[in-house]
N, C-alpha and C positions, 0 to 999 in steps of 0.2 A: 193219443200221443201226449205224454209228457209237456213240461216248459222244457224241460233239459231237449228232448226231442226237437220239440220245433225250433227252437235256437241252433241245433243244429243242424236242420234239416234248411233254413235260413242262410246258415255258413255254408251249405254245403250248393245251394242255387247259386248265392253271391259268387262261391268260384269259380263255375262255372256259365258264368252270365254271356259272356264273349260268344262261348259257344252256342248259347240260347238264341244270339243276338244274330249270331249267321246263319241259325235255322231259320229264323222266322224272315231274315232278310230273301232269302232263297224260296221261302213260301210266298211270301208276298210278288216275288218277278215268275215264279210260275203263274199264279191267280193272276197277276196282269196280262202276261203273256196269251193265255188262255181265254180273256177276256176280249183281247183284243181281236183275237181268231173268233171270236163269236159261239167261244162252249156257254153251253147255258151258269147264269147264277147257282143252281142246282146243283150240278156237278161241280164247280168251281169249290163251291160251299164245301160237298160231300169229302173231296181233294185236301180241302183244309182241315176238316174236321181228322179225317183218316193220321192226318200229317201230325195234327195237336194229340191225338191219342197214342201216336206210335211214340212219340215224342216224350209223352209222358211215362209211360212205359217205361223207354231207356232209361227215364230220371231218377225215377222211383227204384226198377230194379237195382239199377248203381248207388242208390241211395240207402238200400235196403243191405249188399254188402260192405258199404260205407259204416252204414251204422254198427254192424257186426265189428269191423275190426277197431271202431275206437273203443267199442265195450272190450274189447278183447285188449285193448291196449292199458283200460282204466285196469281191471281187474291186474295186469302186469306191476303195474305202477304201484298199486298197495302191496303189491310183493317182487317187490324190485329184485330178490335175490336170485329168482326164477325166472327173470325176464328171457333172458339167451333161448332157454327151453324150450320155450311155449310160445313165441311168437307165429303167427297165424301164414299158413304158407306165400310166398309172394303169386301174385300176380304180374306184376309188370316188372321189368327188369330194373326200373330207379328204388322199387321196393326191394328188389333183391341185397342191391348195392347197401341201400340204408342198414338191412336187417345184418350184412355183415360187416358193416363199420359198427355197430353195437353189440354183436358178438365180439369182435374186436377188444372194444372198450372192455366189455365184460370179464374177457382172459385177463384184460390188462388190471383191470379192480380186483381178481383174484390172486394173481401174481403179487400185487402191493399189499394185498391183505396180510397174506403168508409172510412176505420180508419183513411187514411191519411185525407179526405175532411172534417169529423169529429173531428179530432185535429187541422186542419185550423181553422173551425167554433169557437171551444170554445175560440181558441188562440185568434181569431179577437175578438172573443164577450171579452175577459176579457182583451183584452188591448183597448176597447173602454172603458168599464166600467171605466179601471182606468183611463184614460184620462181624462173621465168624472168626476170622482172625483177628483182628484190633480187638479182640473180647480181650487176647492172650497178654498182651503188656499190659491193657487196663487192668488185667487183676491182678497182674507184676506190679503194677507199679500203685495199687490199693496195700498189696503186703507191704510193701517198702515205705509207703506214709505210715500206716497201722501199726509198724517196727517205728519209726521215729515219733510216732505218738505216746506209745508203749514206754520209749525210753524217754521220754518229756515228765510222763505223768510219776513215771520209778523215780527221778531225780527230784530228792528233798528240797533242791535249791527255789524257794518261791520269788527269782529275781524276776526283774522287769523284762529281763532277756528273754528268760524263759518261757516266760508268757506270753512272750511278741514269736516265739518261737513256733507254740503249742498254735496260735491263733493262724501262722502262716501253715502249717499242716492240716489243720482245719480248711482253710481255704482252697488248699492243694481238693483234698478230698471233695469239695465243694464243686470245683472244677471239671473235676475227674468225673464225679456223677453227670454233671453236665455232657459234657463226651460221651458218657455210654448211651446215653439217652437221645441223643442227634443221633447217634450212628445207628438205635433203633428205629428209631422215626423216619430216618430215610432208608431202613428195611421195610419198612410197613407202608411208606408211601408205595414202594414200587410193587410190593405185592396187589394193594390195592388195585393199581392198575390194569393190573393181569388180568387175561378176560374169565379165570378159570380161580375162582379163590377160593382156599384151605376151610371152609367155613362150617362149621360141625353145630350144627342145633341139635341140644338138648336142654333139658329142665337141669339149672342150675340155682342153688343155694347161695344168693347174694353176698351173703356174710363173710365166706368165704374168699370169692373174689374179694369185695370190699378191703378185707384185713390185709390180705397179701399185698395192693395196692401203699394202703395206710403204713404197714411197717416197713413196706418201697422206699419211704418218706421221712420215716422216722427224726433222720439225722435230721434233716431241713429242717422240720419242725422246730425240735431241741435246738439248731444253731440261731434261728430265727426268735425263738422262745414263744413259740403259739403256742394256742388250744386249741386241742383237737376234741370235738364233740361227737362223738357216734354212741349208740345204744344198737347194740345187736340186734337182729333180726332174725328168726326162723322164715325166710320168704323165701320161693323159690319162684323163678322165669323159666320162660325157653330162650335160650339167647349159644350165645358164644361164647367159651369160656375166657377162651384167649384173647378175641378180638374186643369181647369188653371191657377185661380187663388193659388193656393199652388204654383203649378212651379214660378210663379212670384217672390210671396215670396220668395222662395227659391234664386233666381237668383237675386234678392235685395238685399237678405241677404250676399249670396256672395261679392255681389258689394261691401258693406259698410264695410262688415268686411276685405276685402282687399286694400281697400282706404285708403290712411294715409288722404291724402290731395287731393285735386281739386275737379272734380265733378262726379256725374252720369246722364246718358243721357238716356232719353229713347223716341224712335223714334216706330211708327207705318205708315205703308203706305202700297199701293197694289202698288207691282210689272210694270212696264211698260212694259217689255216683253209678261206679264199673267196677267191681270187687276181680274183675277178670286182666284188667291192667295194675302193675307195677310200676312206681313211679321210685327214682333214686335222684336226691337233690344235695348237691355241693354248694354251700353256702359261703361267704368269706365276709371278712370287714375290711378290705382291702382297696385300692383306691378308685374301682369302679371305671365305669365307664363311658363315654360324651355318648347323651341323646342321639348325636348325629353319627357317634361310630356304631352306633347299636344293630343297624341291621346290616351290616358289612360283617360284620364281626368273622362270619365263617367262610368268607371267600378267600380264595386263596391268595398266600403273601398280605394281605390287608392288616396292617397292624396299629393303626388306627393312633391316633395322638398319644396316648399315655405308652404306645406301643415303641413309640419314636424316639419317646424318653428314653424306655430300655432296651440298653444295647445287644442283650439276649432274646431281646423278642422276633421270630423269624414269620409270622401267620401263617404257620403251617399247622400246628397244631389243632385250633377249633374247627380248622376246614377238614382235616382227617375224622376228626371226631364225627362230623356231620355227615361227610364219605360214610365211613363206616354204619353209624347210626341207619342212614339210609337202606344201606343195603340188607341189613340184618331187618328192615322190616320197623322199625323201636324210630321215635320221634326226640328231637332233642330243641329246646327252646332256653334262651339266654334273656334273663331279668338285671340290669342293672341300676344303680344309680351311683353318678360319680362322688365319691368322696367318702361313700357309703358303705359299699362291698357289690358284689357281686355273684346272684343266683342260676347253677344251671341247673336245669332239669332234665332228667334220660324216661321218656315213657314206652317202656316195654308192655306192647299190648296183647291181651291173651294171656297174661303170665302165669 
């Protein structure tokens, strides 16, 4: 027998101690009794011994289907989702009772399961919808700045007006990107969510993604007046085309919105240690990040002192990245120093 065993076989005397304690009280005033009538030591002895052995018996047999059903109970417990099923028939009627207040419970955690997977569903379906709708004025209302930009730039007049004019449509448009991009990010929160997500691996061409992302950005750049650094890449991953491509964004977005000045860099290559991993790094000279905000960074809402500052900043974003990163399998790791810039890395492994 096991430690596990005799600790339990320990637990299982101790409960029963009382009742031990009134057998042996009841053997004891038989033996006296007996003695006192003048049966031999002998038989007295023989009396007891029969008594301690029948005794044991019952302990042990009881002990032996004891032990069955807490193994039967362990093996439940590491698969709790099958527990109702498989519980071991009762014996006694306070086990019956138990076994079906946990059948009970069971319907009842089924029942919450479904309403909850059920209020995910409509939740995802009606903030796709609206996603999908608020696309329709944000790209009304993209032509209608794009028209008043159009006729800034046609207008010979190079007044002070004018200029203060162009600069206010520029900001408009500024804006306007900002909106479309929350309204995707809280599409993509909630899919995340879902227990069932849209996630398609296949062997993708970095570059590809990467460019789509960068000319996402374009504008930002140019109104910001960065560099952007990239050198193409023939690399390809297994990943997601879609779902990486948001992290990107996301990680661009950060970039540019924390860059006053100099540039963003983004570097793709396979490892020379592991020529089987993929590594893609977003560089910035931007104003970095506190020591002490550094390993927050990707929980959720945490936006960390310089985060505080800006009033755009939501900590939603690194923490989806990481979501996601996660689950596609690919590792993500944040290098900063404040005042500096700020390095992330995506390691796509296998690539």
């Amino acid at each position: 027998m096991d430690k596990k065993g005799i600790k339990y076989l320990k637990r299982y005397i101790g409960e029963r101690i009382g009742w031990l304690a009134v057998i042996l009280c009841i053997a004891a005033m038989m033996a006296g009794t007996m003695f006192f009538n003048g049966v031999p030591a002998s038989e007295i002895g023989y009396g007891l011994a029969l008594c301690a052995f029948v005794t044991a018996v019952v302990v042990f047999t009881g002990y032996g289907r004891h032990w069955e059903s807490l193994c039967k109970l362990e093996q439940m417990r590491e698969n709790i989702t099958v527990l109702s099923n498989e519980m071991k028939a009762p014996e006694y009627l306070y086990e019956e009772q138990y076994q079906d207040c946990i059948r009970a419970l069971a319907q009842e955690k089924d029942r919450l399961r479904n309403e909850m997977r059920n209020r995910q569903q409509d939740r995802s379906a009606y903030y796709s919808m609206w996603v999908h709708q608020i696309k329709t004025p944000i790209a009304a209302l993209k032509l209608l700045i794009d028209e008043d930009l159009e006729t800034c730039f046609e207008t010979a007049d190079e007044t002070e007006e004018n200029d203060t004019r162009v600069r206010k449509e520029q900001q408009k448009q500024q804006e306007l990107f900002r909106i479309e991009q929350y309204a995707d990010m809280a599409l993509q929160y909630t899919r995340l969510g879902a227990e069932s997500n849209d996630f398609v691996l296949e062997r993708v061409v970095l570059d590809k993604v990467i460019k789509r992302s960068v000319r996402k950005y374009a504008k930002q750049f140019i109104h910001k007046r960065l560099r952007l650094c990239y050198e193409p890449q023939e690399i390809a991953a297994v990943t997601d085309r879609k779902w990486l491509g948001f992290v990107l964004d996301q990680l661009l977005s950060n970039a540019v919105k924390y860059t006053r000045e100099g540039s963003v860099t983004v570097r793709v290559f396979c490892a020379v240690e592991d020529a089987q991993s993929v590594h893609i790094i977003i560089e910035d000279t931007g104003i970095g990040i506190r020591a002490e905000d550094l390993p927050r960074v990707c929980e959720m809402g945490y936006t960390g002192y310089n985060g505080h500052a800006d009033r755009y900043s939501t900590g939603i974003g690194l923490y989806l990245c990481k979501a996601i990163l996660d689950k596609l399998g690919h590792r993500l790791s944040v290098a900063s120093e404040e005042g500096t810039g700020t390095q992330v890395e995506i390691v796509i492994a296998g690539g």
